[in-house]
C-alpha positions in Angstrom: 0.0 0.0 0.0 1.2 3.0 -1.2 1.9 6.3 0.6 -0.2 8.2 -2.1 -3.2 5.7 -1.2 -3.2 6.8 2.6 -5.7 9.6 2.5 -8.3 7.1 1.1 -7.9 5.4 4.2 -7.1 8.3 7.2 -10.4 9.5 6.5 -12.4 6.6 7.2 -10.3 4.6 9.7 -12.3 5.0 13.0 -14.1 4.2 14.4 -14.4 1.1 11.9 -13.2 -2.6 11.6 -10.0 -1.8 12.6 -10.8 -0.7 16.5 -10.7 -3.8 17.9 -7.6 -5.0 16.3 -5.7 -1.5 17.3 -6.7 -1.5 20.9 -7.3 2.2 20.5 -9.9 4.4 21.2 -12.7 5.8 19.0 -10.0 8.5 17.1 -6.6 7.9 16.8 -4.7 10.7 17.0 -1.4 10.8 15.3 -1.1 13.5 13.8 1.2 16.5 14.5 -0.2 19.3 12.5 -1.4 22.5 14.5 -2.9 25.1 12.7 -5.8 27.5 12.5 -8.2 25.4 10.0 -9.6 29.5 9.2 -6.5 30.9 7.7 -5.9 28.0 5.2 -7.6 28.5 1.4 -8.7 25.6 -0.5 -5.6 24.8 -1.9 -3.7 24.6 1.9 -6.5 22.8 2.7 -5.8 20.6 0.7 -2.2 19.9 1.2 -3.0 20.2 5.2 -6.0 16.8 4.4 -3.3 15.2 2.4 -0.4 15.3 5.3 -2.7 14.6 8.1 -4.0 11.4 5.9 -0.7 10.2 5.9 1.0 10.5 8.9 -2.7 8.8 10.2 -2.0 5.9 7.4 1.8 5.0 8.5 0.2 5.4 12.4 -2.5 3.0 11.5 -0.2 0.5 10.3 2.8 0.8 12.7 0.0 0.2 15.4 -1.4 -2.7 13.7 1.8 -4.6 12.8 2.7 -4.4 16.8 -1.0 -5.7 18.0 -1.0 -8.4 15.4 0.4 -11.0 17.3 -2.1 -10.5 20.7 -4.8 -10.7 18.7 -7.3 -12.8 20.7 -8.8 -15.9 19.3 -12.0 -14.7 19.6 -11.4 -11.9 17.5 -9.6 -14.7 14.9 -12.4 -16.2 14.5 -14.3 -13.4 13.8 -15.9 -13.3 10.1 -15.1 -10.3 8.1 -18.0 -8.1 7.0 -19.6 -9.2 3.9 -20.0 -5.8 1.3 -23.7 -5.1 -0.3 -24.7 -7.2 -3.1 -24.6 -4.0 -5.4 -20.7 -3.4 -4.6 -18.8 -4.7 -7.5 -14.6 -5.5 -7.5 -13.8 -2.3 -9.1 -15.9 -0.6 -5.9 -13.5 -2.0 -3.4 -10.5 0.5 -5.3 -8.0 -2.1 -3.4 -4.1 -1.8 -3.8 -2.5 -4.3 -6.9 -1.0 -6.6 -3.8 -3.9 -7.2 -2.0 -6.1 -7.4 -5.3 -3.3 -9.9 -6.7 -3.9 -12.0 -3.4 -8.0 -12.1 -3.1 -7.6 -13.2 -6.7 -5.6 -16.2 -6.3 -8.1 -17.1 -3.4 -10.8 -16.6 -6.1 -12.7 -14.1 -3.9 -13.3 -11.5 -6.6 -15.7 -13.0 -8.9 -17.8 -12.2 -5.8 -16.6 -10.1 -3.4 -19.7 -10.9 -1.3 -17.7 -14.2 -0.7 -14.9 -11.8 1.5 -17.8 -12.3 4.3 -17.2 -15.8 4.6 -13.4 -15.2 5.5 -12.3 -15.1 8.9 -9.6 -12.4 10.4 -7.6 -15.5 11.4 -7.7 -17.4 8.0 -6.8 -13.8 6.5 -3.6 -13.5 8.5 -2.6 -17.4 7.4 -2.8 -16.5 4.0 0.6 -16.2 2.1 2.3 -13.1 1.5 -0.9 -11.2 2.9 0.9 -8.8 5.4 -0.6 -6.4 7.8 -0.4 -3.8 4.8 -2.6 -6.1 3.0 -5.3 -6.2 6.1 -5.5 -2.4 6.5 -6.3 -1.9 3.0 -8.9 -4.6 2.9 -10.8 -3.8 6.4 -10.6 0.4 5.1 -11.9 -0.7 1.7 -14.6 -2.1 3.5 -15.2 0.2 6.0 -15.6 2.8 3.4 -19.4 1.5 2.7 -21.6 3.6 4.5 -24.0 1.7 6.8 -27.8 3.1 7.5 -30.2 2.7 10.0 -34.0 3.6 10.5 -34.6 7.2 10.9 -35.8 7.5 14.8 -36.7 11.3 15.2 -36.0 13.6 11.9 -34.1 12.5 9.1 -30.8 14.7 8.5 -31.6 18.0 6.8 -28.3 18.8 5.4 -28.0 15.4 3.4 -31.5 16.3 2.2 -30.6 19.9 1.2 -27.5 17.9 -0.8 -29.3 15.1 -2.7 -32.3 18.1 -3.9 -29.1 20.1 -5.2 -28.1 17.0 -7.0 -31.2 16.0 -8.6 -31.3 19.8 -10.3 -28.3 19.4 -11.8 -29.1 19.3 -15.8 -27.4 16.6 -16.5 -28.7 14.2 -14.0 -30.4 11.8 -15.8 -27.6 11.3 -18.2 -25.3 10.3 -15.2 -26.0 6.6 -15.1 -24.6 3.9 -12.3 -22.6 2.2 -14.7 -20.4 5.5 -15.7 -17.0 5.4 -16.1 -15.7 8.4 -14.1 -18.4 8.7 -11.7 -20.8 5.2 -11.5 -18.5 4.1 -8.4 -19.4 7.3 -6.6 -22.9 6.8 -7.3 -22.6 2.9 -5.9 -20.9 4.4 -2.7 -23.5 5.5 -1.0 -25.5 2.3 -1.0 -28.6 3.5 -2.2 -30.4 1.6 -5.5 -29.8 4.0 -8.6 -30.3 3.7 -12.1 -28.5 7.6 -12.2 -27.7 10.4 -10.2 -31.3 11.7 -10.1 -32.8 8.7 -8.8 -30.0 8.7 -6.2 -31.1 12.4 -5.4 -34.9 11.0 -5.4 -34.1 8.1 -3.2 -32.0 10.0 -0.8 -35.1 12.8 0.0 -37.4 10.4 0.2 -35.0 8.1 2.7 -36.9 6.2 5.7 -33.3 5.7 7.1 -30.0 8.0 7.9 -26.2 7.1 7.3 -24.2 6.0 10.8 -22.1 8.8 9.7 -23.5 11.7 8.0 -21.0 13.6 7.8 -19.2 11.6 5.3 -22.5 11.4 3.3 -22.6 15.1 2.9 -18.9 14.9 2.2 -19.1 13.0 -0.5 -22.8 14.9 -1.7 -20.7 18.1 -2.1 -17.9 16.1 -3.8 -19.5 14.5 -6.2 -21.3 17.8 -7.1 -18.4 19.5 -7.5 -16.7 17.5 -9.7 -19.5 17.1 -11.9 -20.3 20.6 -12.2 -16.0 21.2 -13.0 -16.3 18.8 -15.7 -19.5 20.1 -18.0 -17.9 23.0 -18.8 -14.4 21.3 -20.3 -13.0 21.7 -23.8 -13.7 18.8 -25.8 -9.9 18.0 -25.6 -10.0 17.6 -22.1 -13.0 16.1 -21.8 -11.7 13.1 -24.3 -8.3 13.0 -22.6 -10.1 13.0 -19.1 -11.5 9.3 -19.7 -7.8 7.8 -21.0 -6.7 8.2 -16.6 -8.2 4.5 -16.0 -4.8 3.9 -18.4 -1.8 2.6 -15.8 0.6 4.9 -17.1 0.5 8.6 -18.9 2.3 6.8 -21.7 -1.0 4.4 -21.9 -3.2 7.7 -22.2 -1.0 9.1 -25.1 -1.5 6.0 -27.0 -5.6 6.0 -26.9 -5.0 9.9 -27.6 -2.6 9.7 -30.4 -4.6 6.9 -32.0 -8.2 8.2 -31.7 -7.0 11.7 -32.4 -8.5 13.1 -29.3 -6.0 16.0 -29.4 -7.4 17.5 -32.1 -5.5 15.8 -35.4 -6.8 13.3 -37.0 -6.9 9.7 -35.9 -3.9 7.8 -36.9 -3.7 3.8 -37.8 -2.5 0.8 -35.2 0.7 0.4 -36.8 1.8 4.3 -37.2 1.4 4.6 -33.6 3.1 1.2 -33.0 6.3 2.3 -34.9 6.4 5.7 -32.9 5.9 3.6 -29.3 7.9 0.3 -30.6 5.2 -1.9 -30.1 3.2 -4.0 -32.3 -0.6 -3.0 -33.9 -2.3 -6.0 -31.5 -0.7 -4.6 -28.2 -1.7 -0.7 -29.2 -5.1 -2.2 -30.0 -5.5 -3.6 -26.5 -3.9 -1.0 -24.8 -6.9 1.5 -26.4 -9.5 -1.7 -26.6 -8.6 -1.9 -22.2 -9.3 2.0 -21.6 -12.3 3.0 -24.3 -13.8 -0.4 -24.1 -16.1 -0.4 -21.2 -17.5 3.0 -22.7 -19.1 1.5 -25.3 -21.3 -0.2 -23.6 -21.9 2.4 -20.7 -22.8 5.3 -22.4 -20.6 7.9 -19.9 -21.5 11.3 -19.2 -19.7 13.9 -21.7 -21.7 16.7 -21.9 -19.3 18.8 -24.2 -19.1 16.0 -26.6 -23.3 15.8 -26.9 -23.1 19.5 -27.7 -20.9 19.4 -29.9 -22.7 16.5 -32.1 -26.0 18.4 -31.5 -24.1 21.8 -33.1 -23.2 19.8 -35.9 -26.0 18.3 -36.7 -28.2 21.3 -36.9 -25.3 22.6 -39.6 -25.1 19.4 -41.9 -24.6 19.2 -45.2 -21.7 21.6 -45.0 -17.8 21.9 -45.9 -15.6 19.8 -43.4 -13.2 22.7 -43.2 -16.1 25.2 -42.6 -17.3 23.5 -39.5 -13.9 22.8 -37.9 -13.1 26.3 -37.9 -16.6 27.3 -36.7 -16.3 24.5 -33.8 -12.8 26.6 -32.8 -15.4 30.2 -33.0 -18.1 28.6 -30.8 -15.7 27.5 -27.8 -16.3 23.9 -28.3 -12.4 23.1 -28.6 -9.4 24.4 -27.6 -7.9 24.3 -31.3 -8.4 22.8 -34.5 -9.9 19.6 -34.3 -10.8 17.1 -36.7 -14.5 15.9 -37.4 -12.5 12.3 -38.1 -11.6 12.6 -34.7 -15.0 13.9 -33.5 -17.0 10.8 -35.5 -14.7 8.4 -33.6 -15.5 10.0 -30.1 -18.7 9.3 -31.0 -18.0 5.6 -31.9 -16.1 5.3 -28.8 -18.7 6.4 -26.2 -21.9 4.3 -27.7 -23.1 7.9 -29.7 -24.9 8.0 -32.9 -22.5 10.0 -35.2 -24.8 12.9 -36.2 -22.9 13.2 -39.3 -20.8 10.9 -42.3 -18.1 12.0 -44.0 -17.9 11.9 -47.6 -16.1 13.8 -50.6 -18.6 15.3 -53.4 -17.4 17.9 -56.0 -13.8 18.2 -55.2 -14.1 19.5 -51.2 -14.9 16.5 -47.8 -18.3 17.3 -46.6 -20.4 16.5 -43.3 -23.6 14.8 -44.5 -26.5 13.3 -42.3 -25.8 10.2 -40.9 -28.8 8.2 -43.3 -27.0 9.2 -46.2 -25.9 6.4 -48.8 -24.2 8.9 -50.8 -23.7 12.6 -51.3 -22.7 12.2 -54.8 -25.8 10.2 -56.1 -27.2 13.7 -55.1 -25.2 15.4 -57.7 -25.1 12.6 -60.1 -29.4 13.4 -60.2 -28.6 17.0 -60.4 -26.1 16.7 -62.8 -28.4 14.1 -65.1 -31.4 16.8 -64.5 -29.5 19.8 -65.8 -28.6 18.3 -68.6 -32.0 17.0 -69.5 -33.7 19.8 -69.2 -31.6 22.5 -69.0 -31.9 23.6 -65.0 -33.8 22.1 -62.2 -36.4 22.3 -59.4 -34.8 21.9 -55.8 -38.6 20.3 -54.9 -38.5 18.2 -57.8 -35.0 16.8 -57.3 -36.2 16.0 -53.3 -38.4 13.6 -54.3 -36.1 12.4 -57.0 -33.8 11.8 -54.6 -36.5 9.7 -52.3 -37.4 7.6 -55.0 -33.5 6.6 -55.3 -33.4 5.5 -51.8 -31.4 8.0 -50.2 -33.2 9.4 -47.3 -31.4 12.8 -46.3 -34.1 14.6 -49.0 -35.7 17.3 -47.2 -35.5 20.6 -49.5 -33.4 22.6 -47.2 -30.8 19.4 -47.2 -30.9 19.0 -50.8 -30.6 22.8 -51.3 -27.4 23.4 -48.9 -25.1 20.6 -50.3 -25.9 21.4 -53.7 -24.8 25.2 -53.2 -21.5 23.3 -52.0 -20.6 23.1 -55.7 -18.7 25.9 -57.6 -20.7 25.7 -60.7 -23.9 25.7 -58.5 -26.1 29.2 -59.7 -29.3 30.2 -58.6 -32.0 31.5 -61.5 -35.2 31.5 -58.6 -33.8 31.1 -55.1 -37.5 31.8 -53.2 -39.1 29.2 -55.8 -35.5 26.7 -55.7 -34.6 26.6 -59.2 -30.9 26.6 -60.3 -28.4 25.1 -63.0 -25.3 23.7 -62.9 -22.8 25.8 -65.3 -20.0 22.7 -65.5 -22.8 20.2 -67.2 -21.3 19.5 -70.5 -24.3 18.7 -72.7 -27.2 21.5 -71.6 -30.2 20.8 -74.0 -31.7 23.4 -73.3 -28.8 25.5 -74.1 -28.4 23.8 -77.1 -32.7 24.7 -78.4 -31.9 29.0 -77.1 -28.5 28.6 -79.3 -30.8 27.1 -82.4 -33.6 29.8 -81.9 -30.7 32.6 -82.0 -28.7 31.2 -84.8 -31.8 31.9 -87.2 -32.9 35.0 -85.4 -30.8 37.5 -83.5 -33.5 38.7 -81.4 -37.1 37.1 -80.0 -38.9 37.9 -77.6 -39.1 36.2 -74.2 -42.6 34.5 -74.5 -41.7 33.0 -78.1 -38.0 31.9 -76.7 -39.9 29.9 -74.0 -42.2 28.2 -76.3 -39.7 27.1 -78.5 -37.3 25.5 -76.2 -40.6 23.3 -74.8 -41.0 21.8 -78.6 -38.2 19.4 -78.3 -40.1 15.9 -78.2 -37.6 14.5 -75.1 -38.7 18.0 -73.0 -42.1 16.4 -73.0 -43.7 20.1 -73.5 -41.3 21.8 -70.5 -40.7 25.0 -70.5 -39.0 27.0 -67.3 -41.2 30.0 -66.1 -40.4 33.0 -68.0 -38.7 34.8 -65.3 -36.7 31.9 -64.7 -35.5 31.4 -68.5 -34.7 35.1 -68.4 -32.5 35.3 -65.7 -30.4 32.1 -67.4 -30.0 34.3 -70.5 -28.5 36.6 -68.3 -26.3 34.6 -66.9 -25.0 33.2 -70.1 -23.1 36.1 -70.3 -24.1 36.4 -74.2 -27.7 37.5 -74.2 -29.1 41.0 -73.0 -32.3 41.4 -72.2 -34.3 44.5 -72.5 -38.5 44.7 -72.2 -38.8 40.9 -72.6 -36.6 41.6 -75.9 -33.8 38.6 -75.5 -30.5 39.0 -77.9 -28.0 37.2 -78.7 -24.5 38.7 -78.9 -22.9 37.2 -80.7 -25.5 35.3 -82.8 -24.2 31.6 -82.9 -23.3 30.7 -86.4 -26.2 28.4 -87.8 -24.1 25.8 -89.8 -21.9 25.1 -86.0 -25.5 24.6 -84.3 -28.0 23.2 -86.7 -28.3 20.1 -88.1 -28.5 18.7 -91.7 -32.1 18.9 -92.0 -32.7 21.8 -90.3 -30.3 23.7 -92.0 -31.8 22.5 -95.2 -35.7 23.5 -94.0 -34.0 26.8 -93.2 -32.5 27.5 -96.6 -36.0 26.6 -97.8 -37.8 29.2 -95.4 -35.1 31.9 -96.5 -35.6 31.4 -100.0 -39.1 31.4 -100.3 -40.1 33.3 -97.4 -41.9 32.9 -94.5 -45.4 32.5 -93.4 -45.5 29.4 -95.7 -48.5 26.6 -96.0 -48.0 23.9 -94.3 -48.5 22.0 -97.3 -46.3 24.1 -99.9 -43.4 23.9 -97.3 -43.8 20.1 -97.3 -43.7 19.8 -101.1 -40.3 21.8 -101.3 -38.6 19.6 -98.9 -39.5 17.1 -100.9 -37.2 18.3 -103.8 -34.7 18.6 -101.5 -34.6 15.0 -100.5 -36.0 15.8 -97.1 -38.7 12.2 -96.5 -42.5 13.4 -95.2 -41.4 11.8 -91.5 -38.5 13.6 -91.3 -40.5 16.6 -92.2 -43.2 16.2 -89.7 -40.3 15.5 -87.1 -38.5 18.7 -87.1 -41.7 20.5 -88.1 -43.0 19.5 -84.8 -40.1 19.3 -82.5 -37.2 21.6 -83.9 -37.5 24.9 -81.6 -36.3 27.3 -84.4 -39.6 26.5 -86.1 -42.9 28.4 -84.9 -46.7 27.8 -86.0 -48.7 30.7 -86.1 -52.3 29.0 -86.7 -53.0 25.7 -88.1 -51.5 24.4 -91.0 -49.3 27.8 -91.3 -45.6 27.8 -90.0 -42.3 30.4 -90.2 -39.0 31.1 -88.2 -39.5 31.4 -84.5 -39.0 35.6 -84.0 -39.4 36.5 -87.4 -41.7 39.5 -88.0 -44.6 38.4 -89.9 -48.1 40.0 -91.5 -51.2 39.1 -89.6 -53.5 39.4 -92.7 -51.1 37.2 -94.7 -51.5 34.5 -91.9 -54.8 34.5 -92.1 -55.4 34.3 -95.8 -52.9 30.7 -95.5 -55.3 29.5 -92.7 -57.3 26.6 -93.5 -60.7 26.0 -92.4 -61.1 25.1 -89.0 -64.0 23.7 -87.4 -63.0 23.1 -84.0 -64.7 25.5 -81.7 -62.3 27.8 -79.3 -62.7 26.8 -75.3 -61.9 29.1 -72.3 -59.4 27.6 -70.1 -60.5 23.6 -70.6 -59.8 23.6 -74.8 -60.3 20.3 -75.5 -61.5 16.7 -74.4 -61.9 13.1 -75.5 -61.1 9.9 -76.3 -57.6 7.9 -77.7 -57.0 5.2 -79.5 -56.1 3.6 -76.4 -59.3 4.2 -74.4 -57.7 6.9 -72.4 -59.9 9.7 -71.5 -57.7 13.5 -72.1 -58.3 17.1 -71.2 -56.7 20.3 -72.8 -56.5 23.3 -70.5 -54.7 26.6 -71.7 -53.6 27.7 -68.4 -54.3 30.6 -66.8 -53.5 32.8 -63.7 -56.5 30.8 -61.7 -55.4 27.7 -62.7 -51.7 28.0 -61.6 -52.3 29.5 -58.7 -55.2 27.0 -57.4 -54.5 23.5 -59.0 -58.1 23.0 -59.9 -59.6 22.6 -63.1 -63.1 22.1 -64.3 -64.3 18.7 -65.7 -66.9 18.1 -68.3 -70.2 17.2 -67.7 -70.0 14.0 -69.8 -66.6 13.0 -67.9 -67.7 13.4 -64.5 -69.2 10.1 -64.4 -66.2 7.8 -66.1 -63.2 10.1 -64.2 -64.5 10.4 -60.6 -62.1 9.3 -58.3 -58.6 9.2 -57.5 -55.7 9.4 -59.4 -51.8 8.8 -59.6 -50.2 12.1 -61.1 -47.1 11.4 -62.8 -45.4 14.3 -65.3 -44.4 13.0 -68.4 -41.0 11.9 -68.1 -42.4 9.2 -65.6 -41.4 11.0 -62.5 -44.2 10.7 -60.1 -45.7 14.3 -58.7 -48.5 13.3 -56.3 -52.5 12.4 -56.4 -55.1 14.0 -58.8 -58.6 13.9 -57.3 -61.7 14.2 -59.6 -65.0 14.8 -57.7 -68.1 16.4 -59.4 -66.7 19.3 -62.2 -63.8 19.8 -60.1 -60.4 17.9 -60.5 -57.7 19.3 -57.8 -54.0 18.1 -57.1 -51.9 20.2 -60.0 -50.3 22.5 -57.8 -47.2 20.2 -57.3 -47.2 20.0 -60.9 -46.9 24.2 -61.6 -44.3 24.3 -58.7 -41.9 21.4 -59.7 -42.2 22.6 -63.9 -43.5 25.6 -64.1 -46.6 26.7 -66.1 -47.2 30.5 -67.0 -50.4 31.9 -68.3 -51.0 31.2 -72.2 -49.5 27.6 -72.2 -51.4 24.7 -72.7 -51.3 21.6 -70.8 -52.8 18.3 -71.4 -53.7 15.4 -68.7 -54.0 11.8 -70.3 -56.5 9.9 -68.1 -55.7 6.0 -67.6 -58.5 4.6 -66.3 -57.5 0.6 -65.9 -54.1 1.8 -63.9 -55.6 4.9 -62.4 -52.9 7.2 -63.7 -53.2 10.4 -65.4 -50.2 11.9 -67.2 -49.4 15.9 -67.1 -47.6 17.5 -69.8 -46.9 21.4 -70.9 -47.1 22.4 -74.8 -47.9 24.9 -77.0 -51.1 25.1 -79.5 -49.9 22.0 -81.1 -50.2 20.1 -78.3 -52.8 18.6 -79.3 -51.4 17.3 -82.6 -49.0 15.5 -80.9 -51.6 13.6 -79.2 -53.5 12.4 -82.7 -49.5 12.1 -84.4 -52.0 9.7 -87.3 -54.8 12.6 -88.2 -54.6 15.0 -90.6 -54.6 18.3 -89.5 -57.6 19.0 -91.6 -59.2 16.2 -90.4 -62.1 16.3 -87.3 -61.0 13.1 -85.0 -64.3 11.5 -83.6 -63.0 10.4 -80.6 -63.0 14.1 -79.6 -65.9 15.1 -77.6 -65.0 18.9 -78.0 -65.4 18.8 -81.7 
């Protein structure tokens, strides 16, 4: 027994076990320090506790050692106190030597079995010397006993337990903690956690023999809890590694979990620098961290810290490291490698993952597969249709699996990228500027290549002609601010130019370029018919015609049947005269409805501000019966937006539609009506669109399926 350990045992020697071996009275006195106990500070108090211990421990076992040979044999056959049934081996805190001994008597897989020991049968025992004894009876003696409260239970332990259970954290202090569990189990009182202790000890039916030392150790415990919820996270790591034997032992489980702030290094790097193997560092760590797993141990700084973060994620790794520094969490620049593995270490659920997405490490939420499927989507969406819809790509992103999809997720870890631009931050659309093949892009650079200037409304409808855009079109405020940022187009009164005009041969194809020639030479409003027959002669095949007529952006139909460059000026009478006769009848905001070929019911709206901003459209009276119900709504790419409800003349559910791809007043929209899948299909277009749903009929032609005719 060491002559650090002394103090342990000066405070609680009398008047306990050892009495009656000592032949002493109730308080030994052995001490030769006279001072005024008011003039010392905390610190000389301290030192004053300390010496006094001591110079009590070496009287305590100078006066054993001489009366262990009168020792009557009554008192040898004395049993030795058996300790509760909640005390466990690492309670007892006994010195290696008399640990070492118990253990070769295979008393510490129960230390209740000490009780069946006798003092005699104790001094027989090899190599277990009076040193040995003390420390076993004090270690003992050190378990507070209680008895039934006669009069009025003690108010100052009281006053000590209700300070206790207020502390914040007291719930989060469990038995089974690593730094202060053992404290808890001192006082003999059933706990789950230091709150329960507090509960238990105001509502006590019985007082300590000495309570005193209760309070004592009340104040204590307090104390040091309260001294270590406001530590650094450095310290606060380190301050778990002193169950290590040695300081170098603590370095080790520092070094390799990074705990002081770099990040955490591998088995055999810190091996080399300790000359040791990877196995032995391993256990060395495995030895101190191990038991924390499991125990869950107070760290408040640590909780807070995982909390900050996670309110923060997606964000740069670099950017929350240096804010961890600003917010007092750390004493310097610490790692978020290190961080995850505290949070390994001490049975947390890391709050974030660590992954690498457009060249810089990012923090992610924990439930993310992968931050870059995130931009792969984005990437694949901007260069389908030219920009995207935060919204849109959220549920995207669900459908994929990946679960960290909430907008304002989605939204920060995109803007992470550098070619990441806003066009509509309040509505969440953007582009990415890196994507290498923008179609949309690629239909604005087509349009200005025949015309140098067009104006905003024509530029949107003919970038939404292109058969694979499935009629989208971004709103107009939202294509205009992308031609600004182009960096090539001004703008002026919805007047879009091009400067420079893209040369037409470097952005049209073959065909095109040919039906452009054509419209050059000939001029422009021209028959639908006449311009067909002068492909013709320029080897141009009637499909391929009705392709480009339909889908190339650079063309534009001004009524039926009559067709010129997109932006060109053109005479209204002179249109008219080339209109054939039509007899379909012009509709308010529902245009059109019917029948396909396939037995799917559809509805043409031309969308107006009432529409958009409500989601409802009116139903036929003939349709009401055949479409009431519910619906699937899925765009026309497949992507599914949500439910559409029929009921009466209403059908509602189109707002996620407007909101995810856009819709301005003027456009028309169709909604394809599935009735054996109960689906109906949303798409934008222009007048045409409903030439692309009868691709077979003659424009001159009446459909019967159409109840609208």
């Amino acid at each position: 027994m060491g002559v650090a350990r002394y103090p342990r045992y000066g405070e609680r020697i009398a008047p306990g076990l050892l009495a009656p071996v000592l032949h002493v009275p109730a308080v030994i006195k052995g001490s030769t320090c006279h001072v005024e106990l008011s003039d010392l500070d905390e610190t000389a108090w301290t030192r004053f506790r300390h010496q006094t211990c001591v110079e009590l421990g070496e009287a305590v076992i100078c006066q054993t050692r001489k009366s262990s040979n009168v020792i009557s044999s009554e008192l040898r056959e004395e049993r030795l106190p058996s300790p509760p049934s909640w005390v466990r081996v690492d309670d007892l805190n006994l010195d290696a030597r008399t640990y070492n001994r118990l253990e070769q008597m295979g008393l510490l897989s129960q230390p209740q079995d000490i009780g069946k020991l006798t003092l005699g049968a104790v001094l027989k025992v090899p190599s277990f010397g009076i040193r040995c004894l003390v420390d076993l009876l004090c270690c003992l003696e050190s378990f507070v006993g209680w008895v039934p409260i006669r009069t009025q239970a003690d108010k100052r332990i009281t006053s000590e337990a209700r300070k206790l259970r207020r502390l914040p954290h007291a719930k989060q202090i469990r038995s089974d903690d690593p730094r202060f569990g053992a404290a808890l189990r001192a006082f003999g009182v059933p706990a789950r956690n230091l709150f329960q202790l507090g509960e238990n000890l105001v509502r006590r039916k019985s007082d300590p023999t000495n309570p005193a030392v209760v309070i004592e150790k009340l104040r204590n415990l307090r104390k040091q809890i309260l001294s270590r919820s406001g530590l650094s996270l450095q310290s606060e790591l380190a301050d778990f590694t002193r169950s290590a034997k040695t300081e170098r032992d603590s370095h080790i489980v520092i070094k390799y979990f990074g705990w002081a702030g770099h990040r955490p290094r591998t088995l055999e790097d810190v091996g080399e620098e300790y000359g040791m193997t990877r196995e032995r560092v391993r256990q060395l760590c495995e030895k101190v961290i191990g038991p924390t797993r499991t125990a869950k141990p107070f760290a408040p700084t640590l909780d807070r810290a995982l909390r900050w973060i996670r309110m923060r994620v997606p964000a740069r790794t670099d950017e929350l490291e240096s804010n961890l520094v600003k917010s007092r969490f750390v004493d310097g620049q610490f790692s978020l490698e290190s961080l995850q593995s505290a949070a390994i270490a001490f049975g947390r659920e890391p709050s974030f993952w660590l992954d690498r997405v457009a060249g810089y490490s990012v923090a992610v939420p924990p439930n993310s597969e992968s931050a870059n499927l995130l931009f792969e989507l984005a990437r694949k969406s901007v260069s389908r249709w030219g920009l995207a819809n935060i919204e849109d790509l959220s549920e995207q992103v669900k459908t994929a699996g990946v679960f960290y999809c909430s907008v304002d997720s989605v939204a920060k870890l995109l803007s992470l990228a550098d070619d990441f631009r806003w066009l509509d931050q309040a509505n969440g659309w953007f582009w990415l500027t890196n994507v290498p093949r923008n179609s949309l892009l690629t239909q604005i650079k087509k349009i200005f290549a025949v015309m140098k200037s067009v104006r905003l409304p024509e530029l949107r409808s003919g970038v939404a002609r292109h058969h694979r855009r499935k009629g989208f079109a971004p709103p107009r405020r939202v294509l205009a601010e992308l031609c600004r940022q182009l960096g090539w187009c001004e703008i002026r009164d919805e007047i879009v130019t091009a400067n420079p005009q893209p040369a037409a041969q470097d952005v049209l194809s073959r065909t095109e370029l040919q039906m452009f020639d054509i419209l050059h030479e000939h001029g422009a409003p021209i028959n639908r018919e006449q311009f067909e027959k002068l492909c013709r002669v320029k080897g141009i095949k009637q499909s391929t015609f009705y392709v480009y007529l339909g889908y190339s952006p650079i063309f534009e139909r001004y009524v039926r049947g009559v067709y010129g460059l997109r932006g060109a000026p053109v005479d209204p009478g002179q249109v008219q005269a080339l209109r054939p006769k039509s007899k379909r009848r012009p509709g308010r905001v529902l245009v059109d409805y019917g029948w396909t070929k396939n037995k799917c019911i559809f509805l043409v709206y031309r969308l107006s501000e009432g529409l958009i901003s409500s989601g409802v459209g009116s139903i036929p009276a003939s349709m009401r019966r055949e479409l009431s119900g519910e619906y699937e709504l899925r765009a026309a790419d497949g992507l599914a937006i949500g439910k559409l409800v029929i009921k009466g003349s209403s059908a509602w559910g189109l707002l996620p539609f407007f909101r995810r791809r856009g819709g301005d007043v003027g456009d028309y929209m169709s909604v394809v009506i599935e009735l054996n899948v109960r689906r109906a299909v949303v798409s934008l277009g222009g007048g045409d669109i409903l030439d692309e749903l009868f691709p077979a009929q003659s424009e001159n032609e009446n459909p019967a399926t159409r109840c609208g005719e």
